[in-house]
N, CA, C and O atoms as a MOPAC input file, in Angstrom:
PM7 MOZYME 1SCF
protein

 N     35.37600 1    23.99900 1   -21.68100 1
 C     36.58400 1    24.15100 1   -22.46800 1
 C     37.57200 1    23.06000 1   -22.05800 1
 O     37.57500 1    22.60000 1   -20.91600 1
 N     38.58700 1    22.57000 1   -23.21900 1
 C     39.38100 1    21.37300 1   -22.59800 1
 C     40.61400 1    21.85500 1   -22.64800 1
 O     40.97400 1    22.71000 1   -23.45600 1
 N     41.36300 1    21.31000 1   -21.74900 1
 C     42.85500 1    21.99300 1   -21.09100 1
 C     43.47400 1    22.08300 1   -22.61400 1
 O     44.17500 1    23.08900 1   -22.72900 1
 N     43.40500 1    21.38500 1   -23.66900 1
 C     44.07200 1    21.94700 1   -25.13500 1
 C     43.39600 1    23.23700 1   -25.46500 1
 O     44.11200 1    24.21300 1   -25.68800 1
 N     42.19500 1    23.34300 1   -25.51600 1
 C     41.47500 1    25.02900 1   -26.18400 1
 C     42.32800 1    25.92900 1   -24.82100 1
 O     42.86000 1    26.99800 1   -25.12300 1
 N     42.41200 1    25.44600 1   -23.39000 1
 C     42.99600 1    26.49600 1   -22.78300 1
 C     44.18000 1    26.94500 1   -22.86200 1
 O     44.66000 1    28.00900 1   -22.47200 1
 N     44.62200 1    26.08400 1   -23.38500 1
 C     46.52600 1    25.90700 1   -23.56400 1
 C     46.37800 1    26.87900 1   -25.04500 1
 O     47.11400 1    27.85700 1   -25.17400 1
 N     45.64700 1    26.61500 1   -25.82700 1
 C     46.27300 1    27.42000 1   -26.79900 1
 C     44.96000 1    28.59800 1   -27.04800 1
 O     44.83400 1    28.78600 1   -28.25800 1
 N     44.01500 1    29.38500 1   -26.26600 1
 C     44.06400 1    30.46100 1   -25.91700 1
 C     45.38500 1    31.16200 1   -25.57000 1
 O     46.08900 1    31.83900 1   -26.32000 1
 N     45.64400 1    30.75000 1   -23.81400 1
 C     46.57100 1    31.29000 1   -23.49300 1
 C     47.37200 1    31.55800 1   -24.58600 1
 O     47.53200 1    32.76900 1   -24.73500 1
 N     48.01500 1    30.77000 1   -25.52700 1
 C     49.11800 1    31.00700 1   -26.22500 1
 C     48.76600 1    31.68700 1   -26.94700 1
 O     49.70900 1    32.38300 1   -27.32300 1
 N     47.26000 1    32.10500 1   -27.75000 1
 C     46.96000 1    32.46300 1   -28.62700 1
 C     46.91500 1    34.47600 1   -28.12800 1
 O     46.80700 1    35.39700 1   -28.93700 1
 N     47.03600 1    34.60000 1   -26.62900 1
 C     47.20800 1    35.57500 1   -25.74900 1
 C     48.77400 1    36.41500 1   -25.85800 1
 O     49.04400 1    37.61600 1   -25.83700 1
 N     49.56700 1    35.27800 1   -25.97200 1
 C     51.04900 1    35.60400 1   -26.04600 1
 C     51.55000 1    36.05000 1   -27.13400 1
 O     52.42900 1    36.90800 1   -27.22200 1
 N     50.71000 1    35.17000 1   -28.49800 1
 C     51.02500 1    35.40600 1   -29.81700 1
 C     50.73400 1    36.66900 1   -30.05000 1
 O     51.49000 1    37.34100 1   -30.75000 1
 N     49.32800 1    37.32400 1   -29.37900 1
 C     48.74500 1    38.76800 1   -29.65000 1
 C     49.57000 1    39.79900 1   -28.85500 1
 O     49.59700 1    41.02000 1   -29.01100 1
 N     50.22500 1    39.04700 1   -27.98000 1
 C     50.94800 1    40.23900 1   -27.14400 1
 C     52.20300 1    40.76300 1   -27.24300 1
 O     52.54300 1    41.88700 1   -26.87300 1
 N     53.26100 1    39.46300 1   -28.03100 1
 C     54.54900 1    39.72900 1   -28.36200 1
 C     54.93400 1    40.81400 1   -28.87600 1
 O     56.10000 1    41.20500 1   -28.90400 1
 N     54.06300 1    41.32500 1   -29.28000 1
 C     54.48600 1    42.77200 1   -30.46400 1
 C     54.76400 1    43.51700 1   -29.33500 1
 O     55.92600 1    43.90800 1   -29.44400 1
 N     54.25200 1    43.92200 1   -28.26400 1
 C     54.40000 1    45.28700 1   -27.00600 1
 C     56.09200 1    45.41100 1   -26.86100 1
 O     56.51700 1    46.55900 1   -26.99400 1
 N     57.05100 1    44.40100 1   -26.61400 1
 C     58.08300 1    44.89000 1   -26.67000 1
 C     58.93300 1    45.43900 1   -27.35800 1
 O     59.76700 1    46.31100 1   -27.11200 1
 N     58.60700 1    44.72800 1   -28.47300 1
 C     59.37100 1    45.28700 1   -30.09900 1
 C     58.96700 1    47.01900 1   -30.03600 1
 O     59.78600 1    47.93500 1   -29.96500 1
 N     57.78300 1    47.11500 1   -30.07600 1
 C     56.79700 1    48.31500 1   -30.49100 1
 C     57.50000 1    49.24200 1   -29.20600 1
 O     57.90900 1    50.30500 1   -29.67200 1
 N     57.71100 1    49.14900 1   -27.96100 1
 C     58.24600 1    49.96300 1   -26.89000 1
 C     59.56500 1    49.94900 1   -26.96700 1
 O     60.14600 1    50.75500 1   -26.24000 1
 N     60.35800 1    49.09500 1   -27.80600 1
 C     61.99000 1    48.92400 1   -28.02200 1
 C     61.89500 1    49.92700 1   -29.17600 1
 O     62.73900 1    50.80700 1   -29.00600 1
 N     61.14100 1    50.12300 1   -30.33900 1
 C     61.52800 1    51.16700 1   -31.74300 1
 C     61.35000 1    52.10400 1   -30.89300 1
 O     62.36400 1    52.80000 1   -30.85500 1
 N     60.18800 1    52.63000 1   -29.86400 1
 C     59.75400 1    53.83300 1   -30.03600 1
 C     60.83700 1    54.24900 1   -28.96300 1
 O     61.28500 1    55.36200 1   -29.23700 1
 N     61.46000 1    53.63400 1   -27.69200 1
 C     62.23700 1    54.34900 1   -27.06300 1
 C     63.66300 1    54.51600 1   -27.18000 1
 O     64.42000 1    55.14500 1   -26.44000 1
 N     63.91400 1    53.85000 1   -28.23300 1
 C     65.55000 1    54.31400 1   -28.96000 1
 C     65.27100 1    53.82900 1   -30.52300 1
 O     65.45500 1    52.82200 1   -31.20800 1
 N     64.65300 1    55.31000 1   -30.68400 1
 C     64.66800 1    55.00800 1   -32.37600 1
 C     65.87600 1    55.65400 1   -33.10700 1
 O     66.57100 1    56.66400 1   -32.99900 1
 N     65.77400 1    54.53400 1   -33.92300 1
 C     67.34300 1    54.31900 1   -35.11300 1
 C     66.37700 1    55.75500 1   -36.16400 1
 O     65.20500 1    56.11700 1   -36.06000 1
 N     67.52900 1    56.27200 1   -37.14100 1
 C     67.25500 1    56.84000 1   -38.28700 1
 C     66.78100 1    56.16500 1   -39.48200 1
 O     67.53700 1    55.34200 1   -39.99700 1
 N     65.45800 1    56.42400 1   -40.08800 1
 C     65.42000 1    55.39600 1   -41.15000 1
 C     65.34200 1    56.32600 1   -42.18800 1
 O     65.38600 1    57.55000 1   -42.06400 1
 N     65.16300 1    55.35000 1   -43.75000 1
 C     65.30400 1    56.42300 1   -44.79700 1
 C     63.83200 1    56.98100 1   -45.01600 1
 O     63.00800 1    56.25600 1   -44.45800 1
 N     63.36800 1    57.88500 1   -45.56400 1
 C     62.13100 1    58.99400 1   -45.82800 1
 C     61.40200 1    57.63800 1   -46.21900 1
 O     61.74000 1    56.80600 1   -47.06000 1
 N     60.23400 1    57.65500 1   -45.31100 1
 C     59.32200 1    56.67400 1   -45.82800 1
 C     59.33500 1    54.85600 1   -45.95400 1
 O     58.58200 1    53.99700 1   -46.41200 1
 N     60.71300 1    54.90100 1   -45.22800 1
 C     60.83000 1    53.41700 1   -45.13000 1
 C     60.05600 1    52.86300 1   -44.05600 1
 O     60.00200 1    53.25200 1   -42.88900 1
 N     59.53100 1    52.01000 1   -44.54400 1
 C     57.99800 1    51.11100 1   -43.58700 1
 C     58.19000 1    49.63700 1   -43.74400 1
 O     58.92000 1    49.55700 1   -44.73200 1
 N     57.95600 1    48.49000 1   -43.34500 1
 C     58.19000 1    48.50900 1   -41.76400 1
 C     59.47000 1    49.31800 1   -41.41400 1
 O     60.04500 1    50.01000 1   -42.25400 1
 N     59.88600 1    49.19200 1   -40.11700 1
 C     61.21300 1    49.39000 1   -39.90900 1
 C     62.11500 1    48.41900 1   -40.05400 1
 O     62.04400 1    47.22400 1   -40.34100 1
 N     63.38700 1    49.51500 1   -39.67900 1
 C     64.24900 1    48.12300 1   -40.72800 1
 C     65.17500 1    48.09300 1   -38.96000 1
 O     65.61700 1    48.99300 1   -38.24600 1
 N     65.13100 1    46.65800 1   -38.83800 1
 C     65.24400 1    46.23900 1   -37.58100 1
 C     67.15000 1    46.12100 1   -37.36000 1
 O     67.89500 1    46.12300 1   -36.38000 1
 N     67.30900 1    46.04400 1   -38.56500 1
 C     68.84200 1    45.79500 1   -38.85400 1
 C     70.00600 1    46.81900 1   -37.69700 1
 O     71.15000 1    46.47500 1   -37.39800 1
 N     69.31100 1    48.06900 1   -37.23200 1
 C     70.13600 1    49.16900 1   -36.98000 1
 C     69.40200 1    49.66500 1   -35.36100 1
 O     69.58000 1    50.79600 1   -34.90600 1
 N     68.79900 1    48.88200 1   -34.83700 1
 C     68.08900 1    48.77200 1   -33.45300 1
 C     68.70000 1    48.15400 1   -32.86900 1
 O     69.22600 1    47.12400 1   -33.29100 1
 N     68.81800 1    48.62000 1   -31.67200 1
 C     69.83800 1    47.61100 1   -30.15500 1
 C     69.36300 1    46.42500 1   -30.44200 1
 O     68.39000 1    45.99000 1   -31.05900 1
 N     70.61900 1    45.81700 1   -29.62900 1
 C     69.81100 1    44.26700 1   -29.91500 1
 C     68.71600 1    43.81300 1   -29.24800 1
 O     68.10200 1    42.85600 1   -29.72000 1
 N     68.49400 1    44.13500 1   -28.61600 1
 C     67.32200 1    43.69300 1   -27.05800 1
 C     65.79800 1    43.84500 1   -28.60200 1
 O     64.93000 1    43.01200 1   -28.86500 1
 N     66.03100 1    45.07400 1   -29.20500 1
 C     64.79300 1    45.76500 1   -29.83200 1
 C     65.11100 1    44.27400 1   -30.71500 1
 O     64.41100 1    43.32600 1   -30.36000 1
 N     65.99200 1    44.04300 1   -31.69900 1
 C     65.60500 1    43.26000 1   -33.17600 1
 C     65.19200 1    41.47300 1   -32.14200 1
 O     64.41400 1    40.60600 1   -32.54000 1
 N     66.02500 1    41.43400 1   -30.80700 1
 C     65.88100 1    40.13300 1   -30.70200 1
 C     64.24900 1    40.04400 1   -30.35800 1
 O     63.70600 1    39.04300 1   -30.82500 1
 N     63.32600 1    41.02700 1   -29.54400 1
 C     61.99800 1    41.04100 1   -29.73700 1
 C     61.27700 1    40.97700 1   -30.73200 1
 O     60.17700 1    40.44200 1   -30.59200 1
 N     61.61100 1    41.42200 1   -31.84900 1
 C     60.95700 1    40.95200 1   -33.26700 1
 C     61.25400 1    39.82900 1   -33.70900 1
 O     60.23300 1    39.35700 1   -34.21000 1
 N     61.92300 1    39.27900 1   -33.78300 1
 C     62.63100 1    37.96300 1   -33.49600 1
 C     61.93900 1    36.75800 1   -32.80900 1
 O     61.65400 1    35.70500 1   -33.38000 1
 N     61.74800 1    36.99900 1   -31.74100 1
 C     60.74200 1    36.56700 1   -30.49600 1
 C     59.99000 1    36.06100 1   -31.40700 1
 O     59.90900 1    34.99300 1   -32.01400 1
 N     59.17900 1    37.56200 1   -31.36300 1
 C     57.47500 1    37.47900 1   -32.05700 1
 C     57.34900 1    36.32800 1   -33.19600 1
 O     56.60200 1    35.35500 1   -33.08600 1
 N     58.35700 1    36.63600 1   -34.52000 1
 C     58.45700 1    35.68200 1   -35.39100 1
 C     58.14000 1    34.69100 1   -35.16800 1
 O     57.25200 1    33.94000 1   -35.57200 1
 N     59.30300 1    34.63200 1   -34.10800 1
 C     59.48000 1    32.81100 1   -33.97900 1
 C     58.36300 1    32.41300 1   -33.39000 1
 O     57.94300 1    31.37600 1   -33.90400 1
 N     57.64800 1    32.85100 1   -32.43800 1
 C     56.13900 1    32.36900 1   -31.90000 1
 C     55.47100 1    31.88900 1   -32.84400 1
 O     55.07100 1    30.72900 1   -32.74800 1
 N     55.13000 1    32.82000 1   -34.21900 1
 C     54.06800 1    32.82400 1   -34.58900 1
 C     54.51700 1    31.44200 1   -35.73000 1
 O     53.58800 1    30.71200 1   -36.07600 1
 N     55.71800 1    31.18500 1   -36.18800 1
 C     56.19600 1    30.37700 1   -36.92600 1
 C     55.50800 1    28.86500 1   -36.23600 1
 O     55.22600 1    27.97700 1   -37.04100 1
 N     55.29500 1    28.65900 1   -34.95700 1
 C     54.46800 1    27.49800 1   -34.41400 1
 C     53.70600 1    28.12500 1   -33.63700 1
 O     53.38800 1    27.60200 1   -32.56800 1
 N     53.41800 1    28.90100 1   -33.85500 1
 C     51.61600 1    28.96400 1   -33.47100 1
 C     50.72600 1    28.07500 1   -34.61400 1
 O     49.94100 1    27.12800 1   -34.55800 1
 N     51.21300 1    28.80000 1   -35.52000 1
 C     49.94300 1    28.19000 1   -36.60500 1
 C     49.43400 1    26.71200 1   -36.65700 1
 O     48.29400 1    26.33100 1   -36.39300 1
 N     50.83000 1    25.72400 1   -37.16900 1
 C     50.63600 1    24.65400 1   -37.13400 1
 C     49.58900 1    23.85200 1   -35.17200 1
 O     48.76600 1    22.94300 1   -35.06300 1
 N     50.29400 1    24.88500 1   -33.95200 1
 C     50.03000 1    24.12100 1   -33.09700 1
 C     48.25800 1    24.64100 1   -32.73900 1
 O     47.47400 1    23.83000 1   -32.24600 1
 N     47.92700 1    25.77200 1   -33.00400 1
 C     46.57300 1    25.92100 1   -33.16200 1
 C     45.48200 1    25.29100 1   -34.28600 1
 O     44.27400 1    25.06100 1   -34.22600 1
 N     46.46800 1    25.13100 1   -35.30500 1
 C     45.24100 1    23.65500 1   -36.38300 1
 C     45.37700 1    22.39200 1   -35.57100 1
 O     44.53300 1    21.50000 1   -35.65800 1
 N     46.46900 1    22.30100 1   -34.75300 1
 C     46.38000 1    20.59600 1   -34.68400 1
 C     45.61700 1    20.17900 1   -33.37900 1
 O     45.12500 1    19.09200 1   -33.07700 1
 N     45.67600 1    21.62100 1   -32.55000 1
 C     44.61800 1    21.46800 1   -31.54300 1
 C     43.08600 1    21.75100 1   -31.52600 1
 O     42.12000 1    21.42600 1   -30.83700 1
 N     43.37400 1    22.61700 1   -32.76400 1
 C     41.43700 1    22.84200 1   -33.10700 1
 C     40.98100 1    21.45500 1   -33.65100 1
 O     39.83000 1    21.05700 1   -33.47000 1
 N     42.06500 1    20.62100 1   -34.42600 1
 C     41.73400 1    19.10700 1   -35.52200 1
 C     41.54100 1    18.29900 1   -34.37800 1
 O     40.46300 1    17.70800 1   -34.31800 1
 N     42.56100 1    18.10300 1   -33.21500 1
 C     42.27500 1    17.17700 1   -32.33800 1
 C     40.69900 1    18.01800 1   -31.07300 1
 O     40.23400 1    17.28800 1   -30.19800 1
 N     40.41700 1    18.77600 1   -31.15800 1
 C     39.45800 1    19.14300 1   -30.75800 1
 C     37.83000 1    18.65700 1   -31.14500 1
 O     36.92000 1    18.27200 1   -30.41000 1
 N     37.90500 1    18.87000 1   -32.72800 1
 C     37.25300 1    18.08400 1   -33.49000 1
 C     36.81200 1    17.22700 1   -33.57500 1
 O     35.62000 1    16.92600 1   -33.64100 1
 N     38.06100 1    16.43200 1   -33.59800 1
 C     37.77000 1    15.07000 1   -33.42100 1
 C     37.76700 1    14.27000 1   -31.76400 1
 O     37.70800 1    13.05100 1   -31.60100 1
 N     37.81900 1    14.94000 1   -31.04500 1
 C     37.19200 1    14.38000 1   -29.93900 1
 C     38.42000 1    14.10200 1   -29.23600 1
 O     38.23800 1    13.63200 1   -28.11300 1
 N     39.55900 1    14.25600 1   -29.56900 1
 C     41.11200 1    13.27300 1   -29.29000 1
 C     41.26700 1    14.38500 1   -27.64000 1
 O     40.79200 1    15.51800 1   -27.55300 1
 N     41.83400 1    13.85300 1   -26.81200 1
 C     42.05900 1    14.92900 1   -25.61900 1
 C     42.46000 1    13.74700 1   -24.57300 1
 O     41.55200 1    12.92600 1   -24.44000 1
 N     43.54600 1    13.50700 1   -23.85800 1
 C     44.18100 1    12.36700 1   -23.35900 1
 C     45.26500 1    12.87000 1   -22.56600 1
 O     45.32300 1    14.09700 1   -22.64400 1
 N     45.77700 1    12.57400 1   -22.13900 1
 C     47.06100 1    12.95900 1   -20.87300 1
 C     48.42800 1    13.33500 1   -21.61400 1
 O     49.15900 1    14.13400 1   -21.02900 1
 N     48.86400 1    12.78800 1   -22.94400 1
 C     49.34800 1    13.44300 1   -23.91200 1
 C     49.19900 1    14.27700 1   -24.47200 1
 O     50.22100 1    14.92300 1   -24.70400 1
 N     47.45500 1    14.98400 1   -25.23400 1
 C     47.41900 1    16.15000 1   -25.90200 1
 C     47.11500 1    17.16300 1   -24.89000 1
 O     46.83200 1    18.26900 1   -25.34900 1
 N     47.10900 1    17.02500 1   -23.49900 1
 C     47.04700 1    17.78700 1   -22.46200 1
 C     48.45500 1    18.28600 1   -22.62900 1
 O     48.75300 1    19.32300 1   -23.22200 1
 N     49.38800 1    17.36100 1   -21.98600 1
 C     50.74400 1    17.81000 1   -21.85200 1
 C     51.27400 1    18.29100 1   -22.55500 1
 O     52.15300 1    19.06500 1   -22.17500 1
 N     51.04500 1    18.10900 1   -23.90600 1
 C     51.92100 1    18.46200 1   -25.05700 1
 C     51.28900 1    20.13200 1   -24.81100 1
 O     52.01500 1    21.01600 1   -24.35700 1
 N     50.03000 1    20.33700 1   -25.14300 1
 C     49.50100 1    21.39300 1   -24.99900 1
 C     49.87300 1    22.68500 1   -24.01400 1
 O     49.80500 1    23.84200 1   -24.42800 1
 N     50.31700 1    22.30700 1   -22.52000 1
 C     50.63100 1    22.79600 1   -21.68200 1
 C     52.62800 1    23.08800 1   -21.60400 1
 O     53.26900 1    24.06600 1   -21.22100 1
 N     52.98000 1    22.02900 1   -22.04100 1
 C     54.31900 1    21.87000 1   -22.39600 1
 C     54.69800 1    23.06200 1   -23.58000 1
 O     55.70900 1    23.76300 1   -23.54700 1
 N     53.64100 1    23.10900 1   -24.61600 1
 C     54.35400 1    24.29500 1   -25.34100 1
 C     54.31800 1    25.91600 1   -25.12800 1
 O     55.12200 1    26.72500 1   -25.59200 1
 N     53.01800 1    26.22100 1   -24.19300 1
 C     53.08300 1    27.22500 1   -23.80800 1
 C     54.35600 1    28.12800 1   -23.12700 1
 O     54.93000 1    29.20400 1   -23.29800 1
 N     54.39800 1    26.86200 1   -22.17700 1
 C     55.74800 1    26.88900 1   -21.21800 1
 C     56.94600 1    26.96800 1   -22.23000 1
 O     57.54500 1    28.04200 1   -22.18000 1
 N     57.32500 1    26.23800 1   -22.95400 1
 C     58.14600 1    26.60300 1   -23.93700 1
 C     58.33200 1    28.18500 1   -24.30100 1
 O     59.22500 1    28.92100 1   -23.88300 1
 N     57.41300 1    28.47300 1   -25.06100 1
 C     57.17500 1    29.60100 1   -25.85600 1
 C     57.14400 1    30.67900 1   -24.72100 1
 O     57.45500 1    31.73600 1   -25.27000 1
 N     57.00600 1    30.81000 1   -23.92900 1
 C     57.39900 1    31.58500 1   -22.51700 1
 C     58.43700 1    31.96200 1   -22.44800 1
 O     58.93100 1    33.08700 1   -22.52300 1
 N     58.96800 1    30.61900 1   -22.23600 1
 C     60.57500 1    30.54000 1   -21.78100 1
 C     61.65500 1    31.00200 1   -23.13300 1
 O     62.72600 1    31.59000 1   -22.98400 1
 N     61.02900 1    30.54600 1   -24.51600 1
 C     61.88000 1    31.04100 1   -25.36900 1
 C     61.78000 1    32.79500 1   -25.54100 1
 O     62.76700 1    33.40200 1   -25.95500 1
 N     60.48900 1    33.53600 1   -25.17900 1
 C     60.45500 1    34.40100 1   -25.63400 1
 C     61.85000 1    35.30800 1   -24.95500 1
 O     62.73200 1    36.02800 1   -25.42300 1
 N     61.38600 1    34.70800 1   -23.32900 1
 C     62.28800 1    35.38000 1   -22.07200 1
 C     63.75700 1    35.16100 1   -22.38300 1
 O     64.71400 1    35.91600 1   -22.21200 1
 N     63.69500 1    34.02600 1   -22.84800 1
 C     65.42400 1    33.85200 1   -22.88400 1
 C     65.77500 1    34.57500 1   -23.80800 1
 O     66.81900 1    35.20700 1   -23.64400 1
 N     64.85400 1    34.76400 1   -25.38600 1
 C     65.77400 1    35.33800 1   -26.48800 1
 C     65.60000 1    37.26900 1   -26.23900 1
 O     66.53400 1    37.90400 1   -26.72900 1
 N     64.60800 1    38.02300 1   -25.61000 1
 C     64.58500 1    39.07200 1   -25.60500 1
 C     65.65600 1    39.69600 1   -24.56600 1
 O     65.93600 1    40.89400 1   -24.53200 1
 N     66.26200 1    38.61800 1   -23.64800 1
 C     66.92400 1    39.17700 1   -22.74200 1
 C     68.23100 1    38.92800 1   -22.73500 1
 O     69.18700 1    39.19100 1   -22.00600 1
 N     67.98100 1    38.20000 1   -23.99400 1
 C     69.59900 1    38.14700 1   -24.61200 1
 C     70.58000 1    36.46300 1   -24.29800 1
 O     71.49900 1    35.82000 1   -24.80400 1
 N     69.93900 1    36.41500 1   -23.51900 1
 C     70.81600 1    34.87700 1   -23.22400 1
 C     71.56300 1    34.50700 1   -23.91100 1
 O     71.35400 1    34.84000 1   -25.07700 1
 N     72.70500 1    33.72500 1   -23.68300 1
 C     73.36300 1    33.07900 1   -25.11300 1
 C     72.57400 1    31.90600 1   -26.13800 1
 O     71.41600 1    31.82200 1   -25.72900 1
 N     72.66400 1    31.51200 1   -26.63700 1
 C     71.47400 1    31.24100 1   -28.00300 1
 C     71.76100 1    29.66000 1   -27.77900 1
 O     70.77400 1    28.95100 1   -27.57900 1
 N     72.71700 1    29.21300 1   -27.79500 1
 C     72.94600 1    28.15900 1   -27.55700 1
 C     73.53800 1    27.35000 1   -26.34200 1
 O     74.57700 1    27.54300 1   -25.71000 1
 N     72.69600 1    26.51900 1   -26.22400 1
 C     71.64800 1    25.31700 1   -26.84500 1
 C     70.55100 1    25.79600 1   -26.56300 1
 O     69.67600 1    25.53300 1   -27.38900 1
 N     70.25000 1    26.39900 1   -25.71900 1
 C     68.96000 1    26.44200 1   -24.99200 1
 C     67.80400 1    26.58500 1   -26.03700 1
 O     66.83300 1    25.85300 1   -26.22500 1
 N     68.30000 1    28.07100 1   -26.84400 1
 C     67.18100 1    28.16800 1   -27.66500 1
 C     66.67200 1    27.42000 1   -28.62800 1
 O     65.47100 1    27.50400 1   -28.88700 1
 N     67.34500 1    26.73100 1   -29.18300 1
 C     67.09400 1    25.82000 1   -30.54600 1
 C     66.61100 1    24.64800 1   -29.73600 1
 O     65.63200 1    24.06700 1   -30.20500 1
 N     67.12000 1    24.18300 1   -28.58900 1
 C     65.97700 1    22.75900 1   -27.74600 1
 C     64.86700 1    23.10900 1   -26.94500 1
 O     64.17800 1    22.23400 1   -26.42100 1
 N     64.61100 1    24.44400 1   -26.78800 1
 C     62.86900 1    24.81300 1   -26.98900 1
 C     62.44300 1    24.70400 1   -27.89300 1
 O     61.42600 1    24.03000 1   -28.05900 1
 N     63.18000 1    25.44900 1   -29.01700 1
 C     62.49700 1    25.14400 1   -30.24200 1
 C     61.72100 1    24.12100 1   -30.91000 1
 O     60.71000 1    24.16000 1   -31.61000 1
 N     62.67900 1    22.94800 1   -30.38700 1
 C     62.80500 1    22.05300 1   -31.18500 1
 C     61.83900 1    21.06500 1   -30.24900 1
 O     61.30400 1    20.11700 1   -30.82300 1
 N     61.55500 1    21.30200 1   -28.54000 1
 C     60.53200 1    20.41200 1   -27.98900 1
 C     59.45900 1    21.38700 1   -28.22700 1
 O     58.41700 1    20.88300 1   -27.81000 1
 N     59.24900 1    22.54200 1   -28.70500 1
 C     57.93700 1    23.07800 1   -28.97400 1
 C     57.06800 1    22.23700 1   -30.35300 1
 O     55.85800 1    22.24200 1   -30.58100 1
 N     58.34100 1    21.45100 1   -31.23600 1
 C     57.89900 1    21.17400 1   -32.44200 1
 C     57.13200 1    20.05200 1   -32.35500 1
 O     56.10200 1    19.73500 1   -32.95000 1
 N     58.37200 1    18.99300 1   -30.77700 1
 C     57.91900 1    17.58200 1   -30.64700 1
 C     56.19100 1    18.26900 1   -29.62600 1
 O     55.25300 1    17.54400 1   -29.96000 1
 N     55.93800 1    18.87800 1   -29.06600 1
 C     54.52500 1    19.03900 1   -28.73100 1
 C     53.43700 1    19.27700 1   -29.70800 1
 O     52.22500 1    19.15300 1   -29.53100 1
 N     54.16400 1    19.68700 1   -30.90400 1
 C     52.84600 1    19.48600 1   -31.73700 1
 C     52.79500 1    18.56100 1   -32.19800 1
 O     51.66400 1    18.10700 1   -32.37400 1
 N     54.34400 1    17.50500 1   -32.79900 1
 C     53.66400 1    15.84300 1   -33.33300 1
 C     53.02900 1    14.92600 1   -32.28000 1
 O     52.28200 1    13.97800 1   -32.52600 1
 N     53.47000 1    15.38400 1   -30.94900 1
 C     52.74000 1    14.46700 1   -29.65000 1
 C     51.48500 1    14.97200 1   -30.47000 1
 O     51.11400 1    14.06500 1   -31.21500 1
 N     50.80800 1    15.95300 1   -30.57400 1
 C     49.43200 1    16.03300 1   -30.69200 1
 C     48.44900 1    15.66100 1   -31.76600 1
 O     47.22700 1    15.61600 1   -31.62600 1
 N     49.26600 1    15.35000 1   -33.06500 1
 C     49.39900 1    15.12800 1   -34.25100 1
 C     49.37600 1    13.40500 1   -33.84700 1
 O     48.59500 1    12.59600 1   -34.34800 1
 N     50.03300 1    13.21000 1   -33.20800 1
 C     50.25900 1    11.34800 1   -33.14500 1
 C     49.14600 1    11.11000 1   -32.51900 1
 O     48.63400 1    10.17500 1   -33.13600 1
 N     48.33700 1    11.46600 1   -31.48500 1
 C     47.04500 1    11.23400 1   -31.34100 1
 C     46.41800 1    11.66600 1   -31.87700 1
 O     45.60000 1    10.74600 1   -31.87500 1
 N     45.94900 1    12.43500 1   -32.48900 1
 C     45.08700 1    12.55800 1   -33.48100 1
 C     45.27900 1    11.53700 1   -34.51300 1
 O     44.24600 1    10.87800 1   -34.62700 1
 N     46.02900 1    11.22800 1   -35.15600 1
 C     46.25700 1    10.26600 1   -36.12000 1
 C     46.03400 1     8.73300 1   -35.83200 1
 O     45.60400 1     7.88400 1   -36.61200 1
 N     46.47600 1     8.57000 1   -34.36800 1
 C     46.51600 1     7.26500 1   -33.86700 1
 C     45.09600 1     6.84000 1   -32.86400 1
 O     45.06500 1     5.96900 1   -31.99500 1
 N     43.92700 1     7.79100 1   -33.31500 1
 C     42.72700 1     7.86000 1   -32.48900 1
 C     41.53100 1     6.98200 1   -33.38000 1
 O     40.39100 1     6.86200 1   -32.93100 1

């Protein structure tokens, strides 16, 4: 296996796991909803509960792209000290964003410049692939 398939297992570990807090935030201070309203409506949950759904979202919003571009550079053979790092770099990201936003931190800057180097780890990986 190459440190990119391990990098985004792992992540692909985190993506499957994010739901446990949300799911233990509804069930241990559940809000009133109306007869039959499904999903829940996150609107009226402490904040700790909606910012975990939140979390999850946002994971999965770059998961996708960063698991095609590591299965494409997999593919194609691309794997270099860049699609390593980038690879390892976003996990760590996505860690750190989950921790900071479920536990409330203040939002800014921090969160939006994970965000936003989680994005530059997938064109690092994207630029080798392209430039291979």
């Amino acid at each position: 296996m190459t440190a990119e398939l391990f990098w985004l297992t792992l992540t692909t570990l985190l993506a499957a796991s994010l739901w446990v807090p949300y799911i233990v935030g509804v069930n241990s201070t559940p809000v009133p909803q109306p007869e039959g309203h499904r999903p829940h409506d996150v609107s009226g949950t402490v904040p700790w509960v909606h910012r975990a759904w939140r979390a999850h979202l946002n994971l999965l919003e770059q998961f996708l792209p960063f698991a095609v571009i590591v299965l494409i550079a997999h593919l194609a053979g691309v794997s270099n000290a860049a699609t390593v790092w980038a690879s390892a770099a976003f996990f760590g990201l996505r860690v750190a964003h989950a921790v900071w936003m479920i536990a409330g931190f203040p939002t800014l800057p921090l969160r939006p410049l994970i965000f936003t180097a989680g994005w530059i780890c997938i064109l690092v990986i994207g630029g080798a692939v392209l430039t291979a």
